[in-house]
BASE-281179 format. One record per residue: residue number from 1; residue in three letters; x, y, z of N, C-alpha, C in turn. Coordinates in Angstrom, 3 decimals, decimal comma. Atoms other than C-alpha are relative to their C-alpha. Example, Ala and Ser with C-alpha at 12.3 -4.5 7.8 and 13.67 -1.06 7.14 Angstrom:
    nr   rest         nX         nY         nZ        caX        caY        caZ         cX         cY         cZ
     1    ALA      0,890     -1,190      0,000     12,300     -4,500      7,800      0,900      1,200      0,000
     2    SER     -0,820     -1,190     -0,060     13,670     -1,060      7,140     -0,770      1,090      0,730
This chain:
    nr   rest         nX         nY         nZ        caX        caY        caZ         cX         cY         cZ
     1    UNK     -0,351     -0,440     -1,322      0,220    -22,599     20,191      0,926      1,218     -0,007
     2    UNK     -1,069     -0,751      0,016      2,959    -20,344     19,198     -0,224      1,552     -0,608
     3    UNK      0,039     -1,295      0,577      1,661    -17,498     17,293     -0,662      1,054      1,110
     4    UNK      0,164     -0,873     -1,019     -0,480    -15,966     20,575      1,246      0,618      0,730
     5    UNK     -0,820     -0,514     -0,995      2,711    -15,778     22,598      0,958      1,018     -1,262
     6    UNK     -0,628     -1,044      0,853      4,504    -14,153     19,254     -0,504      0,929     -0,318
     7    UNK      1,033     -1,206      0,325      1,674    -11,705     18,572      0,241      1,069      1,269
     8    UNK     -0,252     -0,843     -1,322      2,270    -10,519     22,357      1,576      0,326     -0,033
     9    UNK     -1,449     -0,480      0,155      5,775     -9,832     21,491      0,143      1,201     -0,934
    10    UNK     -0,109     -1,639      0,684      7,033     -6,194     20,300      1,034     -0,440     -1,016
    11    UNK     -0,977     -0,163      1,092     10,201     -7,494     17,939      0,111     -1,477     -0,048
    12    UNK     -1,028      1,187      0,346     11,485    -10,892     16,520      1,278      0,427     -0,823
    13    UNK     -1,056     -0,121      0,088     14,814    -11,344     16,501      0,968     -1,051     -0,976
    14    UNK     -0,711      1,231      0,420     17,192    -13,611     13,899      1,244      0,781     -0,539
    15    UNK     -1,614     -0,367      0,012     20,972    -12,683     14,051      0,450     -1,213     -0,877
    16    UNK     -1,073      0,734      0,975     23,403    -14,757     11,470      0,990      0,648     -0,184
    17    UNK     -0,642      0,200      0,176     26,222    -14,627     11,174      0,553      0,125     -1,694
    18    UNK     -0,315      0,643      1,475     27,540    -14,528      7,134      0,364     -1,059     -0,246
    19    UNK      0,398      1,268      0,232     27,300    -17,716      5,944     -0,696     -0,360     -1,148
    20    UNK      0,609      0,606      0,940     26,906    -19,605      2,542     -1,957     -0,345      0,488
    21    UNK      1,640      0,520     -0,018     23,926    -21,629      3,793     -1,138      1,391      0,115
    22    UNK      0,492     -1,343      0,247     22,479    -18,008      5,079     -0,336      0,594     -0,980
    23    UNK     -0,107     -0,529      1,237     22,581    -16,958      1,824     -1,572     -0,540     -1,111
    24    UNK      0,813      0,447      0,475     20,198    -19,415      0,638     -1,381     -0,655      0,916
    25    UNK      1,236      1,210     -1,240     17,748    -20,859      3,510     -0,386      1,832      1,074
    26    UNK      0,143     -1,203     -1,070     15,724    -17,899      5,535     -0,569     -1,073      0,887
    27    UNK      0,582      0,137     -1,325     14,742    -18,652      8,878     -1,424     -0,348      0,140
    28    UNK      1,671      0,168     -0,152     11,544    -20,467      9,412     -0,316      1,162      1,098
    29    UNK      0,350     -0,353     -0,599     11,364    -18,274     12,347     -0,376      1,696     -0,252
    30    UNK      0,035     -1,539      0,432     11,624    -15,028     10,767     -1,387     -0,263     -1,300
    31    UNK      1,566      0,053      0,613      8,400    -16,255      8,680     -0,990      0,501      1,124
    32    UNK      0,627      0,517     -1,055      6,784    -17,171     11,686     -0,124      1,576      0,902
    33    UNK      0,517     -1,164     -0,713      7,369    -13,521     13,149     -0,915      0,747     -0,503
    34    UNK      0,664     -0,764      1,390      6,202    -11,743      9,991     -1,222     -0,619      0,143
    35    UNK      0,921      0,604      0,153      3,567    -14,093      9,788     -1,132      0,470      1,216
    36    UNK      0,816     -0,786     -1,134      2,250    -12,748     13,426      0,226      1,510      0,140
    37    UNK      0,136     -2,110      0,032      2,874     -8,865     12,461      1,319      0,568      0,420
    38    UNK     -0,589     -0,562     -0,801      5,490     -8,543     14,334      1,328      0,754     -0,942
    39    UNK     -1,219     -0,253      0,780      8,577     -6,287     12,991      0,979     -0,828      0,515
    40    UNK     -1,042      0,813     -0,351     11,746     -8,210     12,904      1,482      1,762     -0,394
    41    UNK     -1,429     -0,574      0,096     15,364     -7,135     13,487      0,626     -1,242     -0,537
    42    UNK     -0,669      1,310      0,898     17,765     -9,500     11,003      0,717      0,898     -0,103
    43    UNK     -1,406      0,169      0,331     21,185     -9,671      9,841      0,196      0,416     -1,441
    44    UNK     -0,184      0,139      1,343     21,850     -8,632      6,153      0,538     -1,573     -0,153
    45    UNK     -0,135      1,276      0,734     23,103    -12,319      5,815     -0,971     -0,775      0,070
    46    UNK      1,320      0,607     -0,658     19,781    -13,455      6,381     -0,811     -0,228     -1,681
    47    UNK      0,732     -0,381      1,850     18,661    -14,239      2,302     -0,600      0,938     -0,358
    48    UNK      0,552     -1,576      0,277     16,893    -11,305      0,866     -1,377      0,319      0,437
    49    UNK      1,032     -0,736     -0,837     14,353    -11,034      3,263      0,589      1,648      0,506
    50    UNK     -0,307     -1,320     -0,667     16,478     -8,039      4,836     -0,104      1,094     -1,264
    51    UNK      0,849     -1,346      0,790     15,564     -5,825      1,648     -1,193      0,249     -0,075
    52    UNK      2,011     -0,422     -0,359     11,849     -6,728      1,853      0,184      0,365      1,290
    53    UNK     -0,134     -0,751     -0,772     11,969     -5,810      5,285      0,127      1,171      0,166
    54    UNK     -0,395     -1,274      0,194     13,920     -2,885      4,538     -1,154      0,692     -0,547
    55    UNK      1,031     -0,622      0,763     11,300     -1,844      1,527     -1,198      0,429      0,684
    56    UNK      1,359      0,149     -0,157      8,412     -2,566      3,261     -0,277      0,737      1,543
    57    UNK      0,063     -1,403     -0,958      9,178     -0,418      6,360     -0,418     -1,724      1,740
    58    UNK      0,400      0,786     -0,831      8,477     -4,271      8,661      1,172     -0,278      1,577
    59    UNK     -0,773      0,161     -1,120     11,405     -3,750     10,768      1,552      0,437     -0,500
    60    UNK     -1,174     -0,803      0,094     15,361     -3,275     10,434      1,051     -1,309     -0,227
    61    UNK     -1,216      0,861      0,523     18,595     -4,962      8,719      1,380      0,290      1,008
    62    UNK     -1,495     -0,593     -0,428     21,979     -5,011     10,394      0,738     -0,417     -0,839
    63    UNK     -0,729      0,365      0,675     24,686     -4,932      8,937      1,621     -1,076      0,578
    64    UNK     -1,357      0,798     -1,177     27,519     -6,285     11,843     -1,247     -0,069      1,160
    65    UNK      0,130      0,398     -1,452     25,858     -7,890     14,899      0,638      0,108      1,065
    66    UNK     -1,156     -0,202     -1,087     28,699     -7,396     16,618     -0,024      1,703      0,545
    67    UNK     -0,511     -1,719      0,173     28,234     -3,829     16,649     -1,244      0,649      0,766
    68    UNK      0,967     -0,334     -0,423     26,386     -2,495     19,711     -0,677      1,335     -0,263
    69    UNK      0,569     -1,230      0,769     25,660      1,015     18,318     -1,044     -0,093     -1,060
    70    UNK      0,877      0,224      1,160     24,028     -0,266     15,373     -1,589     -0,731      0,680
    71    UNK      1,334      0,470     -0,419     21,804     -2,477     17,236     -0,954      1,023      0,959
    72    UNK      0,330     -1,297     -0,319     20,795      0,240     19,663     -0,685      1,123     -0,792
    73    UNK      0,816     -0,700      0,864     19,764      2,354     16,877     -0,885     -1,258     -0,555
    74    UNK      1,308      0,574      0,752     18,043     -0,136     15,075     -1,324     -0,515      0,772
    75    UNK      0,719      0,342     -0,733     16,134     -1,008     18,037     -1,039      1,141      0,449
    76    UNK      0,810     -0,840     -0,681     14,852      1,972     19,194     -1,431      0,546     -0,954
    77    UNK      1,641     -0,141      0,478     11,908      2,657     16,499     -1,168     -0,840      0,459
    78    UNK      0,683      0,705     -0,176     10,245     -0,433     17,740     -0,332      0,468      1,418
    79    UNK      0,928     -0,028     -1,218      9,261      1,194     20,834     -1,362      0,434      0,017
    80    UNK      1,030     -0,096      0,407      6,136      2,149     19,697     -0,660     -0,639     -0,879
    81    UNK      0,316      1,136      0,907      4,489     -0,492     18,122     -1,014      0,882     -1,716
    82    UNK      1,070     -0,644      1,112      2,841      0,221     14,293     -0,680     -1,193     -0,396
    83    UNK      0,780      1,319     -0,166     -0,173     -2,026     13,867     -0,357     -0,191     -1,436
    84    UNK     -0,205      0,550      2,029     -0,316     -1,354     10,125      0,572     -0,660     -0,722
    85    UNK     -1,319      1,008      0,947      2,825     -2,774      9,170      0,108     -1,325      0,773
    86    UNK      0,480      1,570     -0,517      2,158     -5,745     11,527     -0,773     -0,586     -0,821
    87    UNK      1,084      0,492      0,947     -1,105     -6,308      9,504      0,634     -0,241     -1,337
    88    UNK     -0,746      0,356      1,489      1,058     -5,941      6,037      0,864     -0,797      0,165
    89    UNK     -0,395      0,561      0,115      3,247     -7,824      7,029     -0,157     -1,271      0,377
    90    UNK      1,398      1,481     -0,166      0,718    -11,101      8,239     -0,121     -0,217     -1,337
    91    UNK      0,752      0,324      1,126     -0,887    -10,480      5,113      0,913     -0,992     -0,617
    92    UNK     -0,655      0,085      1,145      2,147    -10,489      2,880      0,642     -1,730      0,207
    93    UNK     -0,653      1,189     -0,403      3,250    -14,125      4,669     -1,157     -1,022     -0,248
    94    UNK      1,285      0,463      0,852     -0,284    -15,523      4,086      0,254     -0,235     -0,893
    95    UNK      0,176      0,330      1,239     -0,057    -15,110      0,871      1,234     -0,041     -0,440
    96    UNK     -0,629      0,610      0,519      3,064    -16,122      0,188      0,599     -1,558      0,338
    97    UNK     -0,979      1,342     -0,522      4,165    -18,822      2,435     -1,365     -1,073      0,534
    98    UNK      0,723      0,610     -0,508      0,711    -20,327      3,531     -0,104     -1,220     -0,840
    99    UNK      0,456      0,982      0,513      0,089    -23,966      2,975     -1,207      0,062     -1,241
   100    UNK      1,149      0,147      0,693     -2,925    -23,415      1,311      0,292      0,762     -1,695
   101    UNK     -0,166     -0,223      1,104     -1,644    -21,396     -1,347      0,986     -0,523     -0,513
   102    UNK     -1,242      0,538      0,223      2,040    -23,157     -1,778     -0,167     -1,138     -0,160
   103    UNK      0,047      1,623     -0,292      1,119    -26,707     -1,026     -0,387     -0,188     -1,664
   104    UNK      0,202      0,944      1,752     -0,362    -27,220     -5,002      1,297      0,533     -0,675
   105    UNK     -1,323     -0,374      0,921      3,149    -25,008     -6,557      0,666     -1,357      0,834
   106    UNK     -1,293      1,047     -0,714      5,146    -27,483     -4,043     -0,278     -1,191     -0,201
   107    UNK      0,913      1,769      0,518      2,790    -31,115     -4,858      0,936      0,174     -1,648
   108    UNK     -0,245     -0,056      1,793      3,506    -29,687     -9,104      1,580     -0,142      0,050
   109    UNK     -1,861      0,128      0,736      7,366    -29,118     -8,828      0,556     -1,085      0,858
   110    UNK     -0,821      1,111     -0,617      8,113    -32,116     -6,336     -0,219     -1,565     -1,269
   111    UNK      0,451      0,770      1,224      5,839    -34,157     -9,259      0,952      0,146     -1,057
   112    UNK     -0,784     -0,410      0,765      7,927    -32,724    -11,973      1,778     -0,586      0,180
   113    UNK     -1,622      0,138     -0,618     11,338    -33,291     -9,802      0,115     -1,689     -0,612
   114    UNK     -0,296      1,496     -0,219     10,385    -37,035     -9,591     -0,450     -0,272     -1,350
   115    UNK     -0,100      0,764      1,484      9,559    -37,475    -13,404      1,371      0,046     -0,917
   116    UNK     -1,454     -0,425      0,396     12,890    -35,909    -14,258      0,880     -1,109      0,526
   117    UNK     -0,631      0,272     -0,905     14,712    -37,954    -11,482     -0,346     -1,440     -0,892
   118    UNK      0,458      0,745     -0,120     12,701    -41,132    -12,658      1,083     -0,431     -1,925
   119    UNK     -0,511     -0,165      1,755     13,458    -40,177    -16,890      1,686     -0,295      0,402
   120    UNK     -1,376      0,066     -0,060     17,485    -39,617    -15,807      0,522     -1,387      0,620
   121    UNK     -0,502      1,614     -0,139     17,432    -43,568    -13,981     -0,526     -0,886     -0,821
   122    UNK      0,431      0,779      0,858     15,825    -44,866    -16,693      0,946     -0,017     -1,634
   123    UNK     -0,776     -0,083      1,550     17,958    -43,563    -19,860      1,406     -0,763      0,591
């Protein structure tokens, strides 16, 4: 249900704050934009999605949220939408985050977790 109304959207947005957890956990939702094309605006504390982003030309890092100048600039390229880097950046979420390709790495290392887990209550 959710990806039509995000596809009709020009930017996703995920602000943080700095923050340990930040550091390590990205934003399902900042998949979820990427995943429908869309460029995102993020937070450098946002795990190192904000350098792919950066690299890959899919949208824009801040560095202070607090800081309406910055956002203002970083906003204003997205007024013209680019449908290329939407498409690269679908793809690139496909193929990294899609069930279909993740679900057998994530079945093998949860298998693995629980023989380890199983070996360490048994010795």
């Amino acid at each position: 249900e959710i990806p039509p109304f995000l596809s009709a959207s020009d930017i996703g947005v995920a602000l943080r704050h700095p923050h340990p957890m930040n550091t390590i956990c990205t934003p399902g939702k900042v998949i979820d934009y990427l995943g429908c094309g869309l460029p995102v605006l993020i937070t450098e504390a946002v795990n190192a999605i904000p350098e792919l982003v950066k690299h890959r030309q899919w949208g824009a890092a801040l560095k202070d949220m607090d800081d309406d100048n910055e956002v203002l600039e970083k906003l204003r390229p997205f007024v013209e939408a680019n449908l290329n880097r939407r498409h690269e950046a679908s793809a690139w979420v496909n193929q990294h985050y899609a069930t279909e390709h993740s679900g057998r790495e994530y079945g093998d290392a949860l298998c693995r977790a629980t023989i380890e887990v199983t070996r360490h209550l048994s010795a």
